[in-house]
LOFI-702344 format. One line per 5 residues: number of its first residue (from 1); their letters; for each residue x, y negated, z of C-alpha. Coordinates in nm, 3 decimals, always signed. Layout:
BEGIN
NUM	a	X:Y:Z; ...
% end
This chain:
BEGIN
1	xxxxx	+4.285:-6.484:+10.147; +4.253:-6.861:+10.113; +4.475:-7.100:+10.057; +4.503:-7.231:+10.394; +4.555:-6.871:+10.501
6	xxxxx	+4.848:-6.776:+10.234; +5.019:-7.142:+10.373; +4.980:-7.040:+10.735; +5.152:-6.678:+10.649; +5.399:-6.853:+10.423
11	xxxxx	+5.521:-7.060:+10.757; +5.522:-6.770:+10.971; +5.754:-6.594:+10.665; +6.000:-6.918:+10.729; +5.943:-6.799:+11.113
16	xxxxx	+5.706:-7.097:+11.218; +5.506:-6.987:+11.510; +5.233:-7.252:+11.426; +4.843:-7.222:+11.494; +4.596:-7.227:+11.190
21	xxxxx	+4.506:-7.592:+11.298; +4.899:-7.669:+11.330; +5.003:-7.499:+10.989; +4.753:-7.744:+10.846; +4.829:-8.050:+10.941
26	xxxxx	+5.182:-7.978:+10.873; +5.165:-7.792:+10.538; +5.256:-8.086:+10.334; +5.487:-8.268:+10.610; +5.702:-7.931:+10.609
31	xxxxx	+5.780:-7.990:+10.229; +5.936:-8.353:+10.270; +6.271:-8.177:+10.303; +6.254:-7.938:+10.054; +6.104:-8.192:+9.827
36	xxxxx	+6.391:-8.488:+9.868; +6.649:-8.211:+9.814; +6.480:-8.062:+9.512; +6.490:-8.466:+9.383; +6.854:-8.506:+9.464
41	xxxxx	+6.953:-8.168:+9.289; +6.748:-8.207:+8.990; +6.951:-8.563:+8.951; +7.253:-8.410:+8.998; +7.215:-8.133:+8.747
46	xxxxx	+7.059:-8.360:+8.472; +7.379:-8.584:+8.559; +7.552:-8.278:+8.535; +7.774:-8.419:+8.873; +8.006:-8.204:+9.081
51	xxxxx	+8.035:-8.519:+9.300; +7.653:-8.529:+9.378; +7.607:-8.216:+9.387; +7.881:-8.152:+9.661; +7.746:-8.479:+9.825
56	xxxxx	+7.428:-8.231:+9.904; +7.672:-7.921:+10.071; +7.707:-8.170:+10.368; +7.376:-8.191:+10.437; +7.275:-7.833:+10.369
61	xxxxx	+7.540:-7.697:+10.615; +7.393:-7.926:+10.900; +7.044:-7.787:+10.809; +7.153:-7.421:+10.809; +7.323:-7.424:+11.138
66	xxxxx	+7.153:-7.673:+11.365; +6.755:-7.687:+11.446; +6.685:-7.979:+11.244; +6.734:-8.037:+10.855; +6.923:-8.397:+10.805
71	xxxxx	+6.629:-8.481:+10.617; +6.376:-8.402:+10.898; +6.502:-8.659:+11.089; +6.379:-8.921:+10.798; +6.056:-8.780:+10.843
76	xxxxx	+6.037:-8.764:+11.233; +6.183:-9.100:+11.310; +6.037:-9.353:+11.006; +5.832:-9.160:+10.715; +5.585:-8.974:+10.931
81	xxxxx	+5.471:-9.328:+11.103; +5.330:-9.468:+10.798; +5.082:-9.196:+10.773; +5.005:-9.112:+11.149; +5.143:-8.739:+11.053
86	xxxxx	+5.266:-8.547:+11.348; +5.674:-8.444:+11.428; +5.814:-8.184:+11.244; +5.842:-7.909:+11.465; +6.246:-7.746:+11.440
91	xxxxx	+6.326:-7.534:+11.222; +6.343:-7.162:+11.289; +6.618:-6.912:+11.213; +6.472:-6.785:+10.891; +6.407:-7.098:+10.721
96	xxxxx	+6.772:-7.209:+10.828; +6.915:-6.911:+10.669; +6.763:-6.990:+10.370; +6.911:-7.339:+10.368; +7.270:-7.197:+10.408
101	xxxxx	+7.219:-6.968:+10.097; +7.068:-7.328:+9.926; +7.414:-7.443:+10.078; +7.638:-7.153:+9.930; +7.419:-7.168:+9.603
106	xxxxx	+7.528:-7.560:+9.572; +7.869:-7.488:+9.643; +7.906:-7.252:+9.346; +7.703:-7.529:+9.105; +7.975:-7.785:+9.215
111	xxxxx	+8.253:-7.571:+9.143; +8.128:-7.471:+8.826; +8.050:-7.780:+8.736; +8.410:-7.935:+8.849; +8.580:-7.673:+8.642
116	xxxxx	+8.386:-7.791:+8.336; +8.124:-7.456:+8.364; +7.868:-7.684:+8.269; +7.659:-7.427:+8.130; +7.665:-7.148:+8.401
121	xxxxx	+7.640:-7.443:+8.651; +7.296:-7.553:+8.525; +7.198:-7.208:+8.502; +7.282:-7.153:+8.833; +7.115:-7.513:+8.938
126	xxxxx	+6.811:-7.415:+8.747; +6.768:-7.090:+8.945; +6.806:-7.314:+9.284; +6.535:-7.536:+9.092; +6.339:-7.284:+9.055
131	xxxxx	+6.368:-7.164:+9.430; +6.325:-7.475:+9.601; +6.079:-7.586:+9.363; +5.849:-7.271:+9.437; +5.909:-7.386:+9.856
136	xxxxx	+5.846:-7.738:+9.790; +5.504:-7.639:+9.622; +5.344:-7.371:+9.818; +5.529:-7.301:+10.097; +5.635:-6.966:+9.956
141	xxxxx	+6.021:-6.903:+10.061; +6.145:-6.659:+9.836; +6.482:-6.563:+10.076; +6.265:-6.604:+10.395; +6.037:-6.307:+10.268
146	xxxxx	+6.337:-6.137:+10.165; +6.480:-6.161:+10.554; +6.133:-6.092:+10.687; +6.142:-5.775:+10.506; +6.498:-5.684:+10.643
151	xxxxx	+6.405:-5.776:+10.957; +6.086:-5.531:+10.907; +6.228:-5.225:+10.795; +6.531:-5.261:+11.094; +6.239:-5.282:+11.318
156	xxxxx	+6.050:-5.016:+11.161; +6.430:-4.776:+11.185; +6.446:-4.834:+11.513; +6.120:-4.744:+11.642; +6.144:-4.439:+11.430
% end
C-alpha cells in the first residue's frame, strides 16, 4: 500500500466517505484542525496553564457534538482562499467522537493542573501530544480505529 492509499483508508477510519482524488486534495487541509490544536496544547502544557488549557474544552465540545470543528470554520471561510484549497467537507461521527475524548482528555489536564498535579498533568498532556500529534501527521486516528473496530465486531455479532 502507498502512501496515498494508507491516507485515503486513514480518512475512511475517521468515517470520511471521500474518493481517492478527494482524500488527496484534502489530506493536508484535514490536518489544519488537528494541527492548531496540537499548537495551542503544546503551549499550554509547556506553560503548564490550567487557564489555557480549559480555554481549549470550549472548543473541543463544539467540535465533538456539532458537524464542524471551531477551527474548520478558519479554514473554510479565510485560510483555504489563500491557497485555492477546496472546503472542508463536515466532519463525520467517528472523527467527532474522537474530539470529545480530546475534550474529556483536556478536562482532566486542566484539573490536574489547577490542583497543582503538574506532573501527572503533563503526563497526561504528553499522551494527548502524542495522539494528536500522530493525527496531525499522517492521518492515522488512533480512537477512530479503535471505534471502527467496535463498530466491526458489533457488525460481525450480529450477522452471526
Amino acid at each position: 500500500m502507498n502512501a496515498a492509499e494508507w491516507t485515503h483508508e486513514n480518512l475512511a477510519t475517521q468515517g470520511y466517505c471521500l474518493t481517492g482524488h478527494e482524500a488527496q486534495r484534502l489530506r493536508v487541509d484535514l490536518r489544519f484542525p488537528t494541527a492548531l490544536c496540537l499548537a495551542l496544547v503544546i503551549t499550554a502544557l509547556t506553560l503548564q496553564s490550567a487557564f489555557l488549557v480549559a480555554l481549549l474544552v470550549p472548543v473541543g465540545l463544539v467540535a465533538g457534538w456539532t458537524s464542524r470543528h471551531p477551527f474548520d470554520h478558519l479554514w473554510n471561510r479565510g485560510l483555504r482562499h489563500l491557497t485555492g484549497a477546496p472546503e472542508l467537507p463536515p466532519n463525520p461521527v467517528r472523527r467527532r467522537h474522537a474530539f470529545k475524548l480530546a475534550t474529556v482528555w483536556l478536562a482532566a489536564v486542566a484539573v490536574l493542573f489547577a490542583a497543582g498535579a503538574n506532573v501527572a498533568a503533563l503526563a497526561l498532556g504528553g499522551v494527548l501530544v502524542a495522539v494528536c500529534g500522530l493525527v496531525t501527521a499522517t492521518n492515522f486516528c488512533i480512537p477512530s480505529t479503535m471505534l471502527a473496530r467496535l463498530d466491526a465486531r458489533r457488525r460481525k455479532e450480529v450477522a452471526a
